[in-house]
Phi, psi and omega in degrees: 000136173297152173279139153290329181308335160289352194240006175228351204251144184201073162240338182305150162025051185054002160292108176230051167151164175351118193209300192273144182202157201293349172271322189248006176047025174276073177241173188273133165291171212273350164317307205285331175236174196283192187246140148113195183320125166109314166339116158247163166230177193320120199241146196253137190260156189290347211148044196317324176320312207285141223277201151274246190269139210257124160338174148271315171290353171279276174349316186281313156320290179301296208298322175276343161312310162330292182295335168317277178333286174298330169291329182253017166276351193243005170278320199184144208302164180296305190306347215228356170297136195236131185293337180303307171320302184307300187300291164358286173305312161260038169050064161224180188273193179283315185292023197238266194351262192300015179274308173308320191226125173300308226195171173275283161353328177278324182290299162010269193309316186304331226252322175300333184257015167256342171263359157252332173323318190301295187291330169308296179284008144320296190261027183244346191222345185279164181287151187295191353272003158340287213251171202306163149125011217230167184271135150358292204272351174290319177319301204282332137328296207267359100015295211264000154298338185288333201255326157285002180284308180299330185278340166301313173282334169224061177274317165326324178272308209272334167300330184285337191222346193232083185217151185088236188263323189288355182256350179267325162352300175290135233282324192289336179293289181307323188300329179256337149313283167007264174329288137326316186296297174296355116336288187289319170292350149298330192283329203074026200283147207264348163199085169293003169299295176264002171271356169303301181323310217276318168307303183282004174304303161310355171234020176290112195317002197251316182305331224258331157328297182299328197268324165258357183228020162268303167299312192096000188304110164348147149295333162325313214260346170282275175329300178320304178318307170317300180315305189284327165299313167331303209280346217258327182250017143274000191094014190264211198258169185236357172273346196281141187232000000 
């Protein structure tokens, strides 16, 4: 059974609240902290740039961007939306734009990191077996309910900001290798270093594309599959869902 104390203590090697996020890459390298019971991991801040009080006219401004940026990131993939576009839909000029957002990728991410803090603080404080108290392979199951349920709901946004190379990069990447990597070393899987990865290879948003909407595959049934694999290398029962 996990210790919870890894999942509420956020002190080790001076994180002691919100500190990595996919723009400064300040998350602890995984060298730096130990493997196993006690691990804490990254908590990702929103939007580090952003001023305690925010103008009201910026404020307004970011928000119809936001809001812009996502009705047509939900028209049609992200990658191929143009900022010149973005500025239009939401009526502000390019230069109100880019002092905030470098790229459409960066909107991506603004509009993407607040629906995964929701699953992060899940497993560092919510009840299992998401959150701590639950065995490994029920965690590591219920892990990969989580994360397609995100991908379900927001494959338009994580196509926009976490797709290549550029998905390993990100401070939301590592939290969750982390997180896995201790799972599997609670599980006892004999080199959870390079079986993390291999675990998180099947939600790379591009994998989950081809499978629902090329294969035509359920999300059920994409999940179950995940599920039935979680359970199967971490030691739990694999009829369990």
């Amino acid at each position: 059974m996990a210790d919870a104390r890894g999942y509420h203590v956020l002190m080790a090697n001076g994180l002691t609240g919100p500190g990595g996020n996919r723009a400064n890459g300040r998350v602890p390298s995984e060298e730096a902290v130990p493997v196993g019971v006690g691990r804490e991991l990254p908590v990702l801040d929103l939007e580090p740039g952003r001023p305690v009080r925010e103008r009201a006219d910026a404020a307004r401004n970011r928000m119809r961007v936001l809001k812009a940026a996502e009705e047509l990131f939900a028209t049609r993939d992200a990658r191929h939306v143009t900022m010149d576009e973005i500025a239009k839909a939401a009526g502000v000029g390019r230069a109100t734009l880019y002092r905030r957002y470098p790229d459409t990728a960066s909107i991506a991410t603004a509009l993407l990191d607040e629906h995964e803090r929701q699953v992060q603080e899940h497993i560092l404080s919510g009840p299992p077996p998401l959150g701590p108290g639950a065995s490994p392979a029920d965690r590591l199951a219920a892990f990969h309910v989580a994360m397609t349920d995100l991908l379900e709901r927001h494959l338009h946004l994580v196509l926009g900001a976490e797709t290549g190379s550029a998905r390993f990069g990100t401070g939301a990447y590592r939290f969750w290798r982390l997180h896995v990597r201790m799972l599997l070393t609670e599980a006892g899987v004999p080199d959870p270093d390079a079986t993390a990865d291999a675990v998180l290879a099947p939600l790379a948003p591009e994998v989950y594309q081809f499978q629902r909407h090329t294969l035509g595959l359920s999300q059920a049934r994409v999940t179950e599959a995940l599920v039935w694999s979680a359970r199967r290398l971490a030691g739990g029962d694999p009829g369990r869902v």
